[in-house]
N, CA, C and O of each residue as an XYZ file, in Angstrom:
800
protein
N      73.644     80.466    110.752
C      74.667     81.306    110.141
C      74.904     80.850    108.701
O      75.124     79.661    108.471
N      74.866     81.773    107.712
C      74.924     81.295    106.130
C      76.102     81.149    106.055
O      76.762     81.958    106.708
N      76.821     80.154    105.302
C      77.451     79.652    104.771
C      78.226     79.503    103.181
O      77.473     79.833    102.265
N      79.336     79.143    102.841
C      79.570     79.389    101.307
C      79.781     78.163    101.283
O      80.685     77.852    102.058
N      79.190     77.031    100.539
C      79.352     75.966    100.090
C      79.431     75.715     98.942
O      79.003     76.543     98.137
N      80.116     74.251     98.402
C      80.311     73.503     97.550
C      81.663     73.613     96.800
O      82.631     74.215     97.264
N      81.647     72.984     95.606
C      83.391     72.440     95.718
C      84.090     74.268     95.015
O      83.694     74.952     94.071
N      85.028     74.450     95.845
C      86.271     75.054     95.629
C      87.009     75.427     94.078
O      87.070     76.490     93.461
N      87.458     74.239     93.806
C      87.843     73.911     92.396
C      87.186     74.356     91.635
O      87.682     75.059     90.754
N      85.500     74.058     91.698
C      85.102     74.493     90.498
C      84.649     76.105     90.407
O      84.343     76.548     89.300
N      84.607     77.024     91.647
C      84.267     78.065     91.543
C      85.493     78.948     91.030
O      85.409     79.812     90.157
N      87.071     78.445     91.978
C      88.069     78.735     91.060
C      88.295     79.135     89.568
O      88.808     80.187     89.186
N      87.837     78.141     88.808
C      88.111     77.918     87.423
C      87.423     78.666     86.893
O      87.842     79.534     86.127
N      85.222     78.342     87.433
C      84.983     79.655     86.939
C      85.236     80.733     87.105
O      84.946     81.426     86.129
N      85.785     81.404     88.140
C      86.378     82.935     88.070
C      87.204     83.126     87.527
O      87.401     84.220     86.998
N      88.198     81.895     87.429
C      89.898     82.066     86.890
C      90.765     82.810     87.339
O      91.433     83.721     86.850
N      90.660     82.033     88.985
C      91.020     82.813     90.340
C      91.773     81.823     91.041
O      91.366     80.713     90.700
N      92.896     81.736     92.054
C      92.536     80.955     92.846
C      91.940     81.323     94.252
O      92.593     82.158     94.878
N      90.996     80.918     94.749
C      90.181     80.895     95.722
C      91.065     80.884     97.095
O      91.115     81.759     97.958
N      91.846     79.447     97.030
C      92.904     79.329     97.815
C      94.054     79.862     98.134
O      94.603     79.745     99.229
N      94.601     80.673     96.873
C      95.658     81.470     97.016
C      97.110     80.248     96.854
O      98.316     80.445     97.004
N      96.456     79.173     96.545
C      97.921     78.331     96.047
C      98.134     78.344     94.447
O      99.166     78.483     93.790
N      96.640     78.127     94.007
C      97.255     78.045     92.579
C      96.893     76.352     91.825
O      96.885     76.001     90.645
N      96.645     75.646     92.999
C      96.536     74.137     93.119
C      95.118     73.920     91.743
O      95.001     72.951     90.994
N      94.288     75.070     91.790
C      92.989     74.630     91.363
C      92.912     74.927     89.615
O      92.041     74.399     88.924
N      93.768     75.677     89.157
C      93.892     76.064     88.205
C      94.910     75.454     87.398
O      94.802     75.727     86.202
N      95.886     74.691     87.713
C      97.236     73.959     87.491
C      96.985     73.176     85.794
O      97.510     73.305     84.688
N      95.277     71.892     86.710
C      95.725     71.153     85.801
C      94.499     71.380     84.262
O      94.734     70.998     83.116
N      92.954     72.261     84.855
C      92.801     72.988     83.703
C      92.713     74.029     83.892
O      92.194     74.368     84.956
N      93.074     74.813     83.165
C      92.316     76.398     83.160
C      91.508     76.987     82.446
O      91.877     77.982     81.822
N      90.360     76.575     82.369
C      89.190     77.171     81.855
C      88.140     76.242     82.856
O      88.284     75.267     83.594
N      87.001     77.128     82.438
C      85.951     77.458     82.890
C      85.461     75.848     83.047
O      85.827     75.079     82.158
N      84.474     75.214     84.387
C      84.243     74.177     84.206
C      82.911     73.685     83.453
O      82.291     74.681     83.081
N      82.397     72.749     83.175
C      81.120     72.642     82.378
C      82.154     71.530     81.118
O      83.273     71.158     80.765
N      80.438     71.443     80.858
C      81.077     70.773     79.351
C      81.784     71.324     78.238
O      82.788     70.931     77.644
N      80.903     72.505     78.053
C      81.174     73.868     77.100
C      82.669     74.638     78.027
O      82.845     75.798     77.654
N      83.534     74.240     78.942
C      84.462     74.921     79.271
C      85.762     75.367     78.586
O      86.134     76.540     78.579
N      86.604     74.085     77.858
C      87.484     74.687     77.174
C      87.620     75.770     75.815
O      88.380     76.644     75.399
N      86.146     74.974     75.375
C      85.476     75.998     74.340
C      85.122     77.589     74.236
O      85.237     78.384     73.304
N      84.637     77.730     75.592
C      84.272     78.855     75.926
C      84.619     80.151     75.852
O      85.256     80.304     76.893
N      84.609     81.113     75.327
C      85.272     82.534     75.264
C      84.160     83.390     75.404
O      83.277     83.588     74.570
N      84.309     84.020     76.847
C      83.280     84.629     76.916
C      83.730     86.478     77.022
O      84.407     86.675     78.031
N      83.498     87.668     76.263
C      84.264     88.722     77.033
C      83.158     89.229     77.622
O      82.003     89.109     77.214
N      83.657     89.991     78.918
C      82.763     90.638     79.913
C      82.483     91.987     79.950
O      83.480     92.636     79.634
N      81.578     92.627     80.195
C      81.395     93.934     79.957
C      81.865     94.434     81.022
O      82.291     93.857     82.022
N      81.765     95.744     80.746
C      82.127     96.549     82.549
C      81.648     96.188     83.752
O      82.376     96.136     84.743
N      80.318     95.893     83.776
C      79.825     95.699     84.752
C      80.383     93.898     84.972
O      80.808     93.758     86.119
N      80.442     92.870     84.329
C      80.548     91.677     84.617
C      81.961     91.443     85.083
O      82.109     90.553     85.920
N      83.273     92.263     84.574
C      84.638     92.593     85.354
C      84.759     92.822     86.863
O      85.455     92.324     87.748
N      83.736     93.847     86.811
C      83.593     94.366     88.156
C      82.747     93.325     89.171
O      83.086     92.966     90.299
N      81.749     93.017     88.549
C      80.824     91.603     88.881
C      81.869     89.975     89.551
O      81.901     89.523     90.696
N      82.366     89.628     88.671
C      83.704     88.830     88.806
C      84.576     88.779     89.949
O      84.632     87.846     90.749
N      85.463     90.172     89.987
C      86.239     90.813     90.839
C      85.584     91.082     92.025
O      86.477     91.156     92.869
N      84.366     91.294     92.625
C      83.576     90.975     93.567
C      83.603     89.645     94.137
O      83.876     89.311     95.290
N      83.254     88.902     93.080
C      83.078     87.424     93.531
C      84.350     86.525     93.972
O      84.267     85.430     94.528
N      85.364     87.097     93.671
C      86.801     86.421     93.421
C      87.300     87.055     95.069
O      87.842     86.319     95.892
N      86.991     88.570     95.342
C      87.598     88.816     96.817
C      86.275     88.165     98.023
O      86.541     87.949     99.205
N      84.912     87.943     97.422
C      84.018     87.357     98.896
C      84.093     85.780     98.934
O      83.674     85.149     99.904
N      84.732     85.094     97.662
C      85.088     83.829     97.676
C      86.105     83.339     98.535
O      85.949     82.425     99.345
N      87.862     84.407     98.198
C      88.579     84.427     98.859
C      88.461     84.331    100.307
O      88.832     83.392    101.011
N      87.992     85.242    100.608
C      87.318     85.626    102.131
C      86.242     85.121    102.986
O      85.790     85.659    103.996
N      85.848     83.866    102.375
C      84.579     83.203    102.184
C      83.673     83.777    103.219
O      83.397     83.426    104.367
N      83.282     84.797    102.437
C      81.935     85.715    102.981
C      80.786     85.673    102.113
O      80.848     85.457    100.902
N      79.460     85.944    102.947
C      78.485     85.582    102.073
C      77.974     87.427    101.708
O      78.763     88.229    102.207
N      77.137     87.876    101.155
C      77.273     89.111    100.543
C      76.388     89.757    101.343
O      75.976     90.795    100.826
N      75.935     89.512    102.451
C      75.742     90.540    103.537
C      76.997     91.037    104.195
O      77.607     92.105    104.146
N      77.211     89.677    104.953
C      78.998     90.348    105.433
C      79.729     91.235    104.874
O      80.290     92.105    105.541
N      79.860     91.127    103.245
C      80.804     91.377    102.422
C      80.827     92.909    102.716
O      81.684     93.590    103.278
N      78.961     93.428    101.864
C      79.000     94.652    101.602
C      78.918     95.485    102.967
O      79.281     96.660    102.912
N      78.497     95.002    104.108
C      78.459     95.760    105.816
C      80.162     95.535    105.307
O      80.603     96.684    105.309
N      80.882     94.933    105.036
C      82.116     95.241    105.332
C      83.119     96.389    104.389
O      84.295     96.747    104.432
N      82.022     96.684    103.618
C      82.522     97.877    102.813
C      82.101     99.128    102.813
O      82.703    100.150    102.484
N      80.847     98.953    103.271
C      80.113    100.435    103.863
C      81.250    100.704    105.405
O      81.700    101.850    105.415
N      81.584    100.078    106.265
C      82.500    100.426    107.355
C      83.961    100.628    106.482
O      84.848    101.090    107.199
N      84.325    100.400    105.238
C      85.689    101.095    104.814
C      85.410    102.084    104.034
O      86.299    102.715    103.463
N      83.690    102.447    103.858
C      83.700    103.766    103.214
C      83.548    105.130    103.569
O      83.457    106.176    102.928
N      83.545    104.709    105.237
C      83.166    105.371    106.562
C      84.845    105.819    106.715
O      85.160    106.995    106.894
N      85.482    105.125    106.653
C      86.858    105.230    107.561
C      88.145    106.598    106.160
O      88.003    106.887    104.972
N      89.192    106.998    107.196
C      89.765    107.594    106.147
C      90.467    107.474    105.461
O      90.732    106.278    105.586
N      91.310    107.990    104.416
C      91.733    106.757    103.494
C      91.371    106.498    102.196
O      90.648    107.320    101.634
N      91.806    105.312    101.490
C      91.621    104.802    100.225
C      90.683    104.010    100.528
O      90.824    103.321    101.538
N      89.570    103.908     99.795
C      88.348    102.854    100.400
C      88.702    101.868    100.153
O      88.895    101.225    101.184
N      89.053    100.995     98.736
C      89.535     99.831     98.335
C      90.341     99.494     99.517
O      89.877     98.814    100.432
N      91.802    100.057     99.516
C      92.490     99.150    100.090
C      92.280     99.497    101.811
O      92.888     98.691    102.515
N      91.565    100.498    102.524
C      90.361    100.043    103.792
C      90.021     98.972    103.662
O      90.436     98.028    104.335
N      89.194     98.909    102.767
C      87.821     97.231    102.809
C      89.461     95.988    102.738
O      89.307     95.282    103.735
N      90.482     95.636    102.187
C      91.130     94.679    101.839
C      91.301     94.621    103.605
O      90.784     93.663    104.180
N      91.996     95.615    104.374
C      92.787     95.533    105.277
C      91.346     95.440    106.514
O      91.652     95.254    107.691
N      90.123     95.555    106.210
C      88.917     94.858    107.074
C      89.322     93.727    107.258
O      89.695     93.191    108.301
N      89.211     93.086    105.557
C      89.224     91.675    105.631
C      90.046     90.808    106.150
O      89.688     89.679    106.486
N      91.099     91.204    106.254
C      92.523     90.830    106.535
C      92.500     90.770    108.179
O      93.246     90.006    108.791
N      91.401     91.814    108.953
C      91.672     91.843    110.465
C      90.564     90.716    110.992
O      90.356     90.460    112.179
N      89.801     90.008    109.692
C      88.894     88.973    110.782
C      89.789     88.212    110.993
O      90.793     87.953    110.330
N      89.264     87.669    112.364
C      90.207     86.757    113.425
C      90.349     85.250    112.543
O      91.470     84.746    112.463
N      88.658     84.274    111.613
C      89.508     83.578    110.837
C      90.596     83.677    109.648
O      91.565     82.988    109.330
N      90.063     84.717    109.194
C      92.013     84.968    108.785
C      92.642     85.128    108.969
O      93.386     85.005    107.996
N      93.251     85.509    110.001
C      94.239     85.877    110.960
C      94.756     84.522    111.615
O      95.963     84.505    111.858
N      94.182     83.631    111.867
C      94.477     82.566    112.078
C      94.461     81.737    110.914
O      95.175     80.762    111.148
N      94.149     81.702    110.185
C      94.760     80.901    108.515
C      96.023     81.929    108.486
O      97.114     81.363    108.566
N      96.046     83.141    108.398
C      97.178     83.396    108.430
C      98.334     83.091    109.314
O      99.459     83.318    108.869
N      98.206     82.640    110.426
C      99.556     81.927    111.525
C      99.219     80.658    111.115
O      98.909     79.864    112.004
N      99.207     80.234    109.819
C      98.873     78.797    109.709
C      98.283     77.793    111.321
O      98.660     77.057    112.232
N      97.527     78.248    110.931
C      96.971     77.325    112.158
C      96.052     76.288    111.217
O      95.701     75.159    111.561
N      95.776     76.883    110.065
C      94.606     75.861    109.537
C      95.093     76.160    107.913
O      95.743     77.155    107.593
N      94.626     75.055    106.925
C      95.464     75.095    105.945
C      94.725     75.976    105.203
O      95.243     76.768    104.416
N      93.405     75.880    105.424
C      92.643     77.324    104.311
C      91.580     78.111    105.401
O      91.448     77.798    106.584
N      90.965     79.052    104.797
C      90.561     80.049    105.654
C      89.047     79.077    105.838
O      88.108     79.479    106.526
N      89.037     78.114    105.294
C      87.076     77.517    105.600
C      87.587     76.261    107.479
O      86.935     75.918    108.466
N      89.178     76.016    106.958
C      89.494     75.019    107.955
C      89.678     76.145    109.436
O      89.549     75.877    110.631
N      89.986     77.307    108.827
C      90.264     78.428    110.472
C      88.884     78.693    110.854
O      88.842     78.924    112.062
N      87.682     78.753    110.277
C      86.696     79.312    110.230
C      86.353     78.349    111.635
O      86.234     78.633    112.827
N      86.249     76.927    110.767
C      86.078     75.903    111.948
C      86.366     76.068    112.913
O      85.496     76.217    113.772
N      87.426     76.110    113.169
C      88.430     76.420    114.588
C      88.132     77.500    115.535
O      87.955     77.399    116.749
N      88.105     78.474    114.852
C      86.909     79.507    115.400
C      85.901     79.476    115.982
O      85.661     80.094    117.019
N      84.803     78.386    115.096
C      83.900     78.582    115.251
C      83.411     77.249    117.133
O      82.689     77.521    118.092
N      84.210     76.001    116.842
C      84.439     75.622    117.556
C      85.091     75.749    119.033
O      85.349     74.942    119.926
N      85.217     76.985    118.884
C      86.017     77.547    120.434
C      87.063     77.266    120.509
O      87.328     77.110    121.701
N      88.308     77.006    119.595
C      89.794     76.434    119.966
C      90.494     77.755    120.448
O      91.227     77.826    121.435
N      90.173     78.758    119.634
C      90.611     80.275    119.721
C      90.289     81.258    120.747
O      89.118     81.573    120.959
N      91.452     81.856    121.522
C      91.148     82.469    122.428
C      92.055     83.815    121.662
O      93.023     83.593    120.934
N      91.555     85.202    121.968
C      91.938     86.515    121.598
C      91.764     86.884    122.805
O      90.771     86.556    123.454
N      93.133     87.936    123.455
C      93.598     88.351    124.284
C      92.881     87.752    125.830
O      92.343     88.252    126.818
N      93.425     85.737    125.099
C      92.926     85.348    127.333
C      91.758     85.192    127.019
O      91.181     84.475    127.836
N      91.032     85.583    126.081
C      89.289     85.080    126.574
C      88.976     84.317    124.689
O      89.474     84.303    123.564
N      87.744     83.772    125.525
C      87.504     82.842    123.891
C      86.834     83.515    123.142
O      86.296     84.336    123.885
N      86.453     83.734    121.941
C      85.820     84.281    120.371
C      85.355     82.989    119.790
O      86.167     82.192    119.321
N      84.485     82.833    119.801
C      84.013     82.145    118.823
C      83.395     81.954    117.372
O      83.050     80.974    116.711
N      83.414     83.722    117.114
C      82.718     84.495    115.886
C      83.790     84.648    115.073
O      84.747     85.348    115.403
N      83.712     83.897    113.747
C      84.498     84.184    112.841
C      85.102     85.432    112.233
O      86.287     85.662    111.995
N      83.844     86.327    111.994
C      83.895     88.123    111.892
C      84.678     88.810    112.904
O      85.054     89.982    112.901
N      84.849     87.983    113.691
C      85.609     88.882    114.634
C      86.767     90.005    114.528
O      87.938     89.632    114.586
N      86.494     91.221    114.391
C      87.537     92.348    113.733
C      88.376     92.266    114.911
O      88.144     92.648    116.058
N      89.625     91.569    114.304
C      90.795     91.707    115.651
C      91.542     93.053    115.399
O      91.231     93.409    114.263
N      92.576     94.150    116.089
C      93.049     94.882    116.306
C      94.074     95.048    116.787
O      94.273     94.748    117.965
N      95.401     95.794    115.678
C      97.141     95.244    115.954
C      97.300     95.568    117.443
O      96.887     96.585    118.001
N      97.853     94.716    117.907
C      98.287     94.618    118.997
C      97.713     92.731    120.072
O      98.129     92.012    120.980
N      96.577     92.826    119.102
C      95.771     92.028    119.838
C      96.340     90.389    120.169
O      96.510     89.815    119.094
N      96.596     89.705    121.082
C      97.018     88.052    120.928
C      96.185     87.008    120.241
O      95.048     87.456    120.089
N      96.281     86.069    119.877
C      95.404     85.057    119.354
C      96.667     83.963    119.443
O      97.861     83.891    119.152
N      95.525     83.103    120.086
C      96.735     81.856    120.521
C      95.338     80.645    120.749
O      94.162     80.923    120.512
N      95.780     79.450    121.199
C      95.188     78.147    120.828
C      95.206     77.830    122.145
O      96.094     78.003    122.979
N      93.533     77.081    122.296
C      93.121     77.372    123.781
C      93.948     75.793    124.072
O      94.261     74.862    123.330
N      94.125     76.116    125.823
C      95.008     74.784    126.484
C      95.219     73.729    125.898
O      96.271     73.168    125.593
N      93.380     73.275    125.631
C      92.809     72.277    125.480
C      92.995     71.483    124.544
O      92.854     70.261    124.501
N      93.567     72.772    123.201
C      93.433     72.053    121.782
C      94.378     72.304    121.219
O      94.248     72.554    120.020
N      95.692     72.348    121.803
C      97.469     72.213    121.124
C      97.259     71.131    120.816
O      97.870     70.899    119.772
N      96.575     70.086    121.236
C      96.996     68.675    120.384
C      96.346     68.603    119.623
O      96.415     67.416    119.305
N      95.480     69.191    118.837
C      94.167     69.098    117.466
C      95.219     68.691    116.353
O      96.211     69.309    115.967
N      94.719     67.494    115.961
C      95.437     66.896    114.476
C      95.206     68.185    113.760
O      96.161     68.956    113.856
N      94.416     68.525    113.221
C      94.346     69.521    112.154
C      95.626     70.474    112.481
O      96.657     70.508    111.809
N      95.412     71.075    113.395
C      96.170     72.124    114.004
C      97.756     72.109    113.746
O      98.555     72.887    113.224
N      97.836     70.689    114.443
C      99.296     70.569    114.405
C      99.716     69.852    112.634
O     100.713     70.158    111.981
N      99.227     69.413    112.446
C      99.280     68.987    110.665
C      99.586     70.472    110.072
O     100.506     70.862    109.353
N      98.515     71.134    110.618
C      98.765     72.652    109.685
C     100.260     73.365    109.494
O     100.829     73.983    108.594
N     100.600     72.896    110.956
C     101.706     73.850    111.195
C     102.927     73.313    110.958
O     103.842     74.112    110.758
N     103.186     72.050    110.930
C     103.949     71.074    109.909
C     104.024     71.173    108.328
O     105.023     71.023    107.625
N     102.888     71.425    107.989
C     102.970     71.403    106.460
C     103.356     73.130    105.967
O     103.805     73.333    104.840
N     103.107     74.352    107.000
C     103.552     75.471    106.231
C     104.587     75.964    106.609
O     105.040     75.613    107.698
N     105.249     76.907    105.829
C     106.562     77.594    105.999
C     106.482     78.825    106.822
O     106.786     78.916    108.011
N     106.081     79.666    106.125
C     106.214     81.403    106.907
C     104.980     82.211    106.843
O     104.044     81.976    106.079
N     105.049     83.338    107.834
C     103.752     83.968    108.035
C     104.153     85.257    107.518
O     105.344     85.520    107.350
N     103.202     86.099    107.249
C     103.402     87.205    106.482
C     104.326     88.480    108.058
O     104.636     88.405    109.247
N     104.359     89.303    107.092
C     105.180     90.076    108.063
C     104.311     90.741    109.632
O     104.766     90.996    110.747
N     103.083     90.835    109.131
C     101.992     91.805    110.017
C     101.417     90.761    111.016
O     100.367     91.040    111.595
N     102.201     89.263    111.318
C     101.314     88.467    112.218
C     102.875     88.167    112.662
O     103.952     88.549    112.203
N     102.517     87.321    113.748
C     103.837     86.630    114.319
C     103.318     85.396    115.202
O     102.423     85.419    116.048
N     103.896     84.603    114.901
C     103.396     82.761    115.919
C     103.928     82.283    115.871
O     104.495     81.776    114.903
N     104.111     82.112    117.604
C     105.102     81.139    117.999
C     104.314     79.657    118.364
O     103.380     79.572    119.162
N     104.984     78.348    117.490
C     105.080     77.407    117.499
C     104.791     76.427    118.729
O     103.778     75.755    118.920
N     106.102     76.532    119.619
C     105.927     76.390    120.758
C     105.350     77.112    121.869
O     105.329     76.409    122.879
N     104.858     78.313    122.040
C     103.409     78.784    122.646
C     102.365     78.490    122.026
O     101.251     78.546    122.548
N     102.544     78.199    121.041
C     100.634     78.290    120.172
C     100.129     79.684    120.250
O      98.943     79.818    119.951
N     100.710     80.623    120.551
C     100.699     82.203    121.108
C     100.924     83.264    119.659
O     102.011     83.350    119.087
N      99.970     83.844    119.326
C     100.871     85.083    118.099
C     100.192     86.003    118.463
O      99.415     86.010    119.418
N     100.614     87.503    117.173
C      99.795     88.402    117.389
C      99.503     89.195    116.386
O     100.422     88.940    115.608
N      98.819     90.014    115.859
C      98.514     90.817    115.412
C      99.158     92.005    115.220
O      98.390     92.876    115.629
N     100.429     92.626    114.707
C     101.112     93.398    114.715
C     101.034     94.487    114.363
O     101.587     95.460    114.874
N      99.928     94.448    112.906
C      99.970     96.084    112.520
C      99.212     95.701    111.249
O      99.392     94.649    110.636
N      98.222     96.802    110.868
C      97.598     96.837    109.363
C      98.493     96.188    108.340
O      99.694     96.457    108.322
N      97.986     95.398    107.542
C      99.102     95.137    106.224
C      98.924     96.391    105.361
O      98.069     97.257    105.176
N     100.167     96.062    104.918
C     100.327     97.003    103.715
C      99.999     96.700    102.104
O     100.671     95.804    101.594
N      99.234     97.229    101.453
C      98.672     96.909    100.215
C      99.766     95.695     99.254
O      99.179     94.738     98.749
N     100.829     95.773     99.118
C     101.652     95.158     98.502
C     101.893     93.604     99.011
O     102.182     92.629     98.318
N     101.708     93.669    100.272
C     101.486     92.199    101.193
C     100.469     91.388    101.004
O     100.312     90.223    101.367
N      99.462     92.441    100.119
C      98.477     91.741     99.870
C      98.204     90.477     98.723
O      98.977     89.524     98.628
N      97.344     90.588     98.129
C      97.048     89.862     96.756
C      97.036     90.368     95.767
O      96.108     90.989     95.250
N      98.190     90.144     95.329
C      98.338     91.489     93.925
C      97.849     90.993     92.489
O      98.196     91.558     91.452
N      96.870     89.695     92.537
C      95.704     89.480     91.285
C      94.619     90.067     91.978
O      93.596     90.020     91.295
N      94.464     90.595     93.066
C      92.804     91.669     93.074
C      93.277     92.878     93.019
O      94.295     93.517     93.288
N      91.494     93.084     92.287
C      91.948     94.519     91.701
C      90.634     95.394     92.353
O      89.482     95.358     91.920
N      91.162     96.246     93.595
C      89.606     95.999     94.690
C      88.970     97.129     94.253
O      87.790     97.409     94.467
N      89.926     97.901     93.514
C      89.263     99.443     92.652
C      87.808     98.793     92.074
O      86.823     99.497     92.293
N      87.573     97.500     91.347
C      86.511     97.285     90.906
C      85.469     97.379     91.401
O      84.509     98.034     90.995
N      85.580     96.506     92.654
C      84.793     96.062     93.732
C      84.309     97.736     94.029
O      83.105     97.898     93.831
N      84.891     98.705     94.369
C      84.454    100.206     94.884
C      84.083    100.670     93.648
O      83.851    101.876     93.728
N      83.852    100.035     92.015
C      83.249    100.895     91.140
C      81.750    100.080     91.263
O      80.698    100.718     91.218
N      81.772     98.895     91.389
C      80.703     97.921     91.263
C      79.553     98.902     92.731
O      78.407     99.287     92.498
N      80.125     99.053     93.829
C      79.363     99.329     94.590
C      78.480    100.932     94.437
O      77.338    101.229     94.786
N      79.447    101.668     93.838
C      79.504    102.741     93.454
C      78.533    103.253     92.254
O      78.152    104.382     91.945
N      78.338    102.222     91.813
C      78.008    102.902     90.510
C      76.121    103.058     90.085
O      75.766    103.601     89.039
């Protein structure tokens, strides 16, 4: 199974994104990494905006660009606004969905968890990260692995879950409540690009 590797930080900076969605990676420089980084002024053409803005939502999502684009041909299928379709795909894989009930502190640490079998969706186990979960659906933390340091570290160190998930603590039990709504989302992507880039 392909993979997105290597350090975080520095793909951040070059996009001039955060990857993580904290903000942590950009804090202490912001520009581009390399030697030539603070120096650097580069402007982008149409296509390299759109190019960028691609790379900044399959980074986020840490998908590799098969996943990505099968995951945009199925929001160009569906009815609707295609952009914000493809956001609310992304939003229903099961490792985000579980980075989202903080179960894991970033979406590469839920991936794990996933991928390792800790995760059970409605009573039975998933082990596929892609997994398109569906509102209504449970996702909760198998018997075995309420005591996972990671797990429980995770859920110590964060505050609140967005409105469209719900997890309870003491079950290890949440769910899937309902499509997010565009505004819940990440309001530095701009996914119109991403549907001109594919488009064009």
């Amino acid at each position: 199974m392909a993979r997105l590797k290597g350090p975080v930080w520095k793909v951040s900076r070059r996009l001039d994104f955060s990857v993580l969605e904290t903000g942590e990676e950009l804090a202490k420089r912001q520009y581009a990494p390399g030697q030539h980084g603070p120096n650097k002024r580069v402007k982008l053409s149409n296509y390299g905006l759109q190019l960028r803005e691609k790379q900044r939502i399959r980074y986020l999502y840490n998908m590799n660009e098969k996943q990505f684009y099968t995951a945009f041909v199925k929001a160009q299928k569906m009815p609707g606004v295609t952009g914000t379709n493809f956001l609310v795909l992304l939003e229903s894989r099961l490792d985000n969905l579980v980075y989202r009930m903080n179960l894991a502190r970033t979406r590469r640490g839920a991936r794990q968890l996933v991928s390792h079998g800790h995760i059970l969706v409605n009573g039975k186990k998933v082990d596929i990260p892609s997994y398109t979960c569906k509102p209504g659906d449970s996702i909760e933390v198998k018997e075995s692995s309420r005591n996972n340091a990671a797990i429980t570290d995770s859920l110590n160190a964060t505050l609140n879950t967005p409105d469209y998930v719900k997890f309870d603590k003491e079950t290890m039990k949440g769910f899937y409540l309902r499509h997010p709504e565009r505004n819940e989302l990440n309001q530095e992507i701009n996914e119109a690009l991403v549907v001109e880039f594919y488009n064009r």
